[in-house]
matplotlib code that plots the C-alpha trace (Angstrom):
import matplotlib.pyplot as plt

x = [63.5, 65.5, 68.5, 68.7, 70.0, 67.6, 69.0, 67.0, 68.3, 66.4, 65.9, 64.8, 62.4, 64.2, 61.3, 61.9, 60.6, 58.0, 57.9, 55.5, 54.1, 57.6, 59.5, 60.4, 60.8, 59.0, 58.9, 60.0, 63.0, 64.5, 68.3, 68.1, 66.8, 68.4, 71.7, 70.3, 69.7, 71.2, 72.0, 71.3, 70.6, 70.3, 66.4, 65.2, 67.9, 67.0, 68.4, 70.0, 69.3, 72.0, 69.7, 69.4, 66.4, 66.5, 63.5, 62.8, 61.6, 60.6, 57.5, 58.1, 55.2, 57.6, 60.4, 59.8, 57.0, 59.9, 61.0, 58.2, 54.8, 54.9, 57.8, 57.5, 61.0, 60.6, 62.4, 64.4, 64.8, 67.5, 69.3, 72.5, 74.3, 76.8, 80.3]
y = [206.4, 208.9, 206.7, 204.9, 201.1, 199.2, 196.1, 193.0, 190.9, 187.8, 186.9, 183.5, 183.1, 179.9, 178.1, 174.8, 171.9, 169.8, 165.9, 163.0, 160.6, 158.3, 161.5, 161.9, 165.7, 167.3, 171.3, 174.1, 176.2, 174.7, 174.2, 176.2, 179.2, 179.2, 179.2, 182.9, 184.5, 187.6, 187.2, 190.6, 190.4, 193.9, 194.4, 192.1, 189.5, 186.4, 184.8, 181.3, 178.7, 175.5, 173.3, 175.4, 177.0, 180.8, 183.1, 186.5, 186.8, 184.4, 182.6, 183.0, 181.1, 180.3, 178.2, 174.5, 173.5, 172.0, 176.0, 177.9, 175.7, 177.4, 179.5, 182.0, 184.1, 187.6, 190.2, 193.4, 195.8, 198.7, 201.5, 201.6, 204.5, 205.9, 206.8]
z = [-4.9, -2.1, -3.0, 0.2, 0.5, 2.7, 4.3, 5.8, 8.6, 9.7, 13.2, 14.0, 17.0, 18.8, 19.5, 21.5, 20.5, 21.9, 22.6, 21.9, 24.8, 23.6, 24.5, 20.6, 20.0, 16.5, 15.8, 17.1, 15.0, 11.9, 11.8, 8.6, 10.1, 13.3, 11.0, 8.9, 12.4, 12.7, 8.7, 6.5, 2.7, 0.6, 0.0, -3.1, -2.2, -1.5, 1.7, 0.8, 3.4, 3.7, 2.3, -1.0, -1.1, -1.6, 0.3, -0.1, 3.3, 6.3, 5.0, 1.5, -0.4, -2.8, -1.2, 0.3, 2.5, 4.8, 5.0, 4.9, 7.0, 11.0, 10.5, 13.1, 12.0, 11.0, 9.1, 10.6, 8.1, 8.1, 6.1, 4.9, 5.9, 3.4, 5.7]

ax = plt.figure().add_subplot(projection="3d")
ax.plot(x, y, z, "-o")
ax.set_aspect("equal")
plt.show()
């Protein structure tokens, strides 16, 4: 409404994964949200991830399970300053 242009940027959290008994490794970050850190997308944008899927913000109910289950990224928001 003041005419402001808010900004999001996403910052993924880099959590390491953890290893089975057979020293196989499962969790931590996803390849496709370590790729969007640092990434900004205008506010009501959706960020687009490499494998496709488009979220509004970390978490997003509405994108994949593969994208969305334990994702501990969060968003950064910002303005847009007109110079």
């Amino acid at each position: 409404d003041m005419g402001l242009r808010v900004y999001n940027q996403w910052s993924c959290q880099f959590m390491p994964p953890k290893y089975t008994k057979k020293g196989r490794p499962y969790g931590g970050s996803r390849d496709t949200h370590k790729e969007l850190d640092g990434y900004c997308a205008l506010q009501g944008q959706p960020f687009v991830l490499s494998d496709g899927d488009r979220l509004m913000f970390p978490g997003d109910p509405s994108g994949k399970a593969c994208n969305v289950i334990n994702c501990h990224c969060v968003l950064i928001p910002g303005i847009l300053m007109d110079d």
